[in-house]
C-alpha positions in Angstrom: 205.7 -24.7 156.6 206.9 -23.1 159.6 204.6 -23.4 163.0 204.1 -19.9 164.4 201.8 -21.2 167.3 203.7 -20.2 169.9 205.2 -16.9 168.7 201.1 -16.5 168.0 200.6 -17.1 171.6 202.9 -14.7 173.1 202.2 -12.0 170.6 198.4 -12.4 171.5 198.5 -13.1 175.0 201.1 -9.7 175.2 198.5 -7.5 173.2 195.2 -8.5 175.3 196.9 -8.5 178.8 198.2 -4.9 178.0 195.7 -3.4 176.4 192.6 -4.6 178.9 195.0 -2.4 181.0 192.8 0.6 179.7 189.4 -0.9 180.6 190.6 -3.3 184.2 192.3 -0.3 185.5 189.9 2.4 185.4 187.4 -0.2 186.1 189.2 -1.0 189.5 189.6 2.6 190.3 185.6 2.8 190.2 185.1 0.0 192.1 187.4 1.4 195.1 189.3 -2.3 194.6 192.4 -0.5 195.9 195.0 -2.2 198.2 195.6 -1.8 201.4 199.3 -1.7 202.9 199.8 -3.3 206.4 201.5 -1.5 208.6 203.8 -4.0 209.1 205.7 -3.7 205.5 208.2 -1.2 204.6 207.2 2.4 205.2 207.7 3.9 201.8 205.1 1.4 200.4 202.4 3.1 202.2 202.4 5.6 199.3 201.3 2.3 197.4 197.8 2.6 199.3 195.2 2.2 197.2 196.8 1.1 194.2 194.1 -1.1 192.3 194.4 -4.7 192.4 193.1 -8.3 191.5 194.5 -7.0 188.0 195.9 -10.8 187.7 192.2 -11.1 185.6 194.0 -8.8 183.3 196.7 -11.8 182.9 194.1 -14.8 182.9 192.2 -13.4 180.1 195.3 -13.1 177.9 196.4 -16.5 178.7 192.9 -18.1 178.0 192.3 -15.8 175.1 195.8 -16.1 173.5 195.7 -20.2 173.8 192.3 -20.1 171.9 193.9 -18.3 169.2 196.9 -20.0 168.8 195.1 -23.4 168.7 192.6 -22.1 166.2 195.4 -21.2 164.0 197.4 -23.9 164.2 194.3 -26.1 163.4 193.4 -23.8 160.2 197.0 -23.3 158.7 198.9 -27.2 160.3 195.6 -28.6 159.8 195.9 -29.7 162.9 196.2 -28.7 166.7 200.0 -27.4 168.3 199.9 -31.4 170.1 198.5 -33.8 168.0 194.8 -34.5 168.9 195.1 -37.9 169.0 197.3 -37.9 171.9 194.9 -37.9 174.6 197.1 -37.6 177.6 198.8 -34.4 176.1 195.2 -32.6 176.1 194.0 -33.9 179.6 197.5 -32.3 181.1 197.2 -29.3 179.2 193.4 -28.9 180.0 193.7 -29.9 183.8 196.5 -27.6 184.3 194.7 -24.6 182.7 192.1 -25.3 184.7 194.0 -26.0 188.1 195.4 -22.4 187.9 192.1 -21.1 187.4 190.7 -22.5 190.3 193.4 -21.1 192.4 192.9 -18.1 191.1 189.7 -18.3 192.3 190.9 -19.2 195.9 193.3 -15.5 195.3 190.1 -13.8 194.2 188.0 -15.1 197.2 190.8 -13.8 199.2 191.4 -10.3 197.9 187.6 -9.7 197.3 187.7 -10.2 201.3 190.2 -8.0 202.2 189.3 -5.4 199.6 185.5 -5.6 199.5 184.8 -6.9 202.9 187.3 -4.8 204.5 189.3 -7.6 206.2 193.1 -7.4 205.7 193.9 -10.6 206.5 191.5 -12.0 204.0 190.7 -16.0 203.9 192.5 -18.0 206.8 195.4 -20.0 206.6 192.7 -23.1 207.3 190.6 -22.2 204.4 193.3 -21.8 201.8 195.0 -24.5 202.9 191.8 -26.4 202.5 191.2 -25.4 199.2 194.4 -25.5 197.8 195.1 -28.8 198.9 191.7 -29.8 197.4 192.5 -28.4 194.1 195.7 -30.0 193.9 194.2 -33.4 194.4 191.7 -33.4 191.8 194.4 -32.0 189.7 196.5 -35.1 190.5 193.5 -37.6 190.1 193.0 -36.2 186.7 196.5 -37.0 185.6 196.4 -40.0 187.3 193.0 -41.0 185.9 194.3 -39.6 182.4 197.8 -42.5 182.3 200.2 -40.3 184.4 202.7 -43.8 184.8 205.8 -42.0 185.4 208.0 -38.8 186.4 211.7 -38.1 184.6 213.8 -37.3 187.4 217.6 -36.1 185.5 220.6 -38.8 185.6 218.1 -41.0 187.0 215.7 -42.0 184.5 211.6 -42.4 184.1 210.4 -43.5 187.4 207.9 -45.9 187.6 204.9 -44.1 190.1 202.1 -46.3 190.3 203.3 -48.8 192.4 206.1 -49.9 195.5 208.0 -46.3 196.4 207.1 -44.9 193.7 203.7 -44.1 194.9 205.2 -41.9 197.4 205.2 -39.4 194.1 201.7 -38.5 194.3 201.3 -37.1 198.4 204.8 -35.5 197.7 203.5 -34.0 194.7 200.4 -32.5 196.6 202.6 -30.8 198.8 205.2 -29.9 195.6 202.3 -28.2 194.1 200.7 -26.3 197.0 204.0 -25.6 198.0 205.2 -23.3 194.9 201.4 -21.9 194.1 202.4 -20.3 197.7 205.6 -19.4 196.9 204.4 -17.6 194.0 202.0 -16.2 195.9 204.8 -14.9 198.1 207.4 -13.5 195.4 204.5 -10.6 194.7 205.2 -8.2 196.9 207.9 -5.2 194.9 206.5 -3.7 191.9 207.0 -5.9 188.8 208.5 -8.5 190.8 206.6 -12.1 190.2 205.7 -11.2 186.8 209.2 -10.6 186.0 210.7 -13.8 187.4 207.7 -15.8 186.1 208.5 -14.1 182.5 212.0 -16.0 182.9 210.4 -19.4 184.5 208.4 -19.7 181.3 210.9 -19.0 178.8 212.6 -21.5 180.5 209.6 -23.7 180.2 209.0 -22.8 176.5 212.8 -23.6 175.3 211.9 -27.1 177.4 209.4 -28.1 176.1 210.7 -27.1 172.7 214.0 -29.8 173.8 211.0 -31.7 174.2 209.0 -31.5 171.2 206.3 -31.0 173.2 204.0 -28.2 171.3 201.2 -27.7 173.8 202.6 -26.9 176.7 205.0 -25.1 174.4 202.6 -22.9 173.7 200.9 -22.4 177.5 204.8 -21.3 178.0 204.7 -18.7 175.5 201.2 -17.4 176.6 202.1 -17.0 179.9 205.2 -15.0 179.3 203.2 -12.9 176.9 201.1 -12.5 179.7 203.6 -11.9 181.9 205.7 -9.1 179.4 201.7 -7.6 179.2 201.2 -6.8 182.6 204.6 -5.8 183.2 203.7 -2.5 181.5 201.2 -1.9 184.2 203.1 -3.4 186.9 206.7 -1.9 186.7 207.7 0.7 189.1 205.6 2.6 189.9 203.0 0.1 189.6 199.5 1.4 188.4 197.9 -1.6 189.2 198.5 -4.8 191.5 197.8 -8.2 190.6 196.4 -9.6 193.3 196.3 -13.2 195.1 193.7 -13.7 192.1 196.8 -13.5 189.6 199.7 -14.6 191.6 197.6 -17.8 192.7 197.0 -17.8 188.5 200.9 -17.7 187.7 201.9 -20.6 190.3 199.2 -22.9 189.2 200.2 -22.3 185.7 203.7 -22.7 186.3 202.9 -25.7 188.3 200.9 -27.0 185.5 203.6 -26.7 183.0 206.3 -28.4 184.6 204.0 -31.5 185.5 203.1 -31.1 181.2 206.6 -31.8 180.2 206.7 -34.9 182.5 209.5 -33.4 184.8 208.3 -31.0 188.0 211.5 -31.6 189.6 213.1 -28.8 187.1 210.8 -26.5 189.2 212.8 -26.7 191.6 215.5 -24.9 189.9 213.8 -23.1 187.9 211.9 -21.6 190.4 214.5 -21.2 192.8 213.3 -17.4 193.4 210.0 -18.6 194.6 211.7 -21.7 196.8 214.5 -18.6 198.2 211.1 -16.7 198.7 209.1 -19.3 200.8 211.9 -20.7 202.5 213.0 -17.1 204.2 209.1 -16.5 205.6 209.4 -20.2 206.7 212.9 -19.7 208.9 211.5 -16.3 210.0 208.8 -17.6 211.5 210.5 -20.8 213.0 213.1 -18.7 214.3 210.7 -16.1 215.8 208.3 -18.5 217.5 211.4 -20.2 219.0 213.6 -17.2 220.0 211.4 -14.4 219.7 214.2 -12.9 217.5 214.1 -12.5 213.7 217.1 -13.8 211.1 215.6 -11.6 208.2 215.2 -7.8 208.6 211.9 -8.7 206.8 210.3 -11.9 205.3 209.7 -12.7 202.6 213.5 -12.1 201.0 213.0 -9.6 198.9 211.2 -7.5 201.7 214.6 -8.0 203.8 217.1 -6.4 201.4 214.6 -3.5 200.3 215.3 -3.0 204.8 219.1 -3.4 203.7 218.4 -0.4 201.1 217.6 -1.5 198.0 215.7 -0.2 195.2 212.5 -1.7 194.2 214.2 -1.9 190.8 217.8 -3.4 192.3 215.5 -6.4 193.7 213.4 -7.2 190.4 216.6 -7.3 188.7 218.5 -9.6 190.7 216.0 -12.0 192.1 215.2 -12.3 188.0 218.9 -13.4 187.7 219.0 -15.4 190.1 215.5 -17.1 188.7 217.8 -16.7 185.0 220.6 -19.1 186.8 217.8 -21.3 188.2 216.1 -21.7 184.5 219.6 -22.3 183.2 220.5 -25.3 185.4 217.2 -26.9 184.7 217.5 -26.7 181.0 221.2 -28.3 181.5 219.2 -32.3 181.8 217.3 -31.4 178.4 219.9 -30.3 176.3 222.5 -32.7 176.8 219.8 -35.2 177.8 221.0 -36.6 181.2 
């Protein structure tokens, strides 16, 4: 019999994230949770002021939702689970990364319900997320670790051995690996239908991986996120009727995160989430270059705030930064399917 887990997954995950649109949105809109445009981005997105946002819970319940279904149906129809219960490890990775992106979407909703609720624009300080972020990485780490993480697959190179000598150097490079592209994420969401779109092809990506990999779970945490992802691009395409907030984009790094340390490789991120890395790395060299020169590189950082200054459409930049995330995804799947 076939396994329709995952296509369960990203059907449900696609239904529930699009239609809460109908209740989150209006809900929003009552609650005056509208976003507020600096003055310091593009002009023409000041007509995006008071757009609702923190609609990422509309994503985080179809992820959640969607991944209870499709594990209830594998159990009643495989008579069994989409990973195979008795492998322990598999369901502490899967279950730690779930809840790893949750709790930084937590640290995006304590953000945004600052800036929106408490009327301060800058919302939590660079200190305090920091500070939280690193802290839920760590845990997230110890948990692996605590679960048998031994070793990380790094291509033409092999299984690395990372509990011992150099290879222990793994674990603080991973902290900063992981609160690196959670940021970077965080970053990419700023044109309408933007991160959601790129995240879509990240965890494809992910989903035809762990497929090479014959790894089920996180097989299925791929295809629920880009159900998600497809869901909340219906609300989210230009012109956006509803933001998702630090509280979703916070959601879609962790998760990606998450995934890529499921299948045993988060080196593949960085390719495959060579749109975020692009995205963080302009902002970094912007504000280097300012501090030292008092002169800016970029017309705008992030990227994708510099060519919308150069004149293109909101639309032009969804497309080709989702390419360019396409070309990423397609040189990290290269190791898996000839299996360098």
């Amino acid at each position: 019999m076939k396994d329709f887990t995952s296509v369960i997954a990203a059907a449900v995950a696609f239904a529930v994230t699009a239609l809460l649109g109908y209740i989150v949105i209006p809900y929003l809109k009552k609650l005056h949770f509208g976003q507020t445009i600096l003055d310091i981005g593009p002009k023409w997105h000041k007509e995006k002021q008071g757009t609702p946002t923190m609609g990422g819970f509309m994503m985080i319940a179809g992820v959640i939702l969607s991944l209870c279904v499709s594990y209830a149906y594998s159990a009643v129809i495989n008579g069994r689970f989409a990973f195979e219960m008795h492998d322990r490890y598999r369901l502490s990775v899967l279950l730690a990364g779930v809840f790893m992106a949750l709790c930084m979407s937590a640290v995006g909703f304590m953000d945004d319900y600052i800036k929106v609720v408490k009327k301060r624009n800058l919302g939590l300080t660079a200190r305090q997320k920091t500070f939280l972020q690193l802290l839920i990485a760590a845990a997230y780490l110890a948990t692996l670790c605590l679960s048998g993480m031994k070793t990380t697959t790094v291509p033409f190179i092999g299984d690395i051995e990372i509990t011992r000598g150099f290879g222990l150097l793994f674990w603080p490079i991973a902290l900063m690996f992981i609160y690196g592209f959670t940021n970077a994420v965080n970053l990419t969401d700023g044109v309408d239908g933007l991160a959601s779109s790129v995240t879509l092809v990240v965890a494809c990506a992910f989903m035809l991986g762990s497929g090479f990999l014959y790894n089920s779970g996180m097989n299925t945490a791929s295809a629920a996120l880009a159900g998600a992802c497809v869901g909340f691009i219906v609300w989210n395409s230009k012109p956006a009727k509803v933001f998702m907030g630090d509280t979703g984009s916070m959601f879609l790094g962790g998760m990606v995160v998450a995934i890529s340390f499921g299948i045993g490789r988060p080196v593949l991120l960085i390719f495959a989430g060579v749109t975020y890395f692009l995205e963080a790395l302009s902002d970094i060299i912007q504000v280097a270059y300012y501090k030292k020169t008092k002169k800016r590189i970029f017309k705008m950082a992030p990227l994708h705030h510099h060519f919308e200054m150069c004149g293109w459409s909101e639309q032009k930049v969804v497309l080709v930064f989702s390419l360019i995330a396409a070309v990423g995804c397609t040189v990290a799947l290269l190791p898996l399917i000839f299996n360098w």
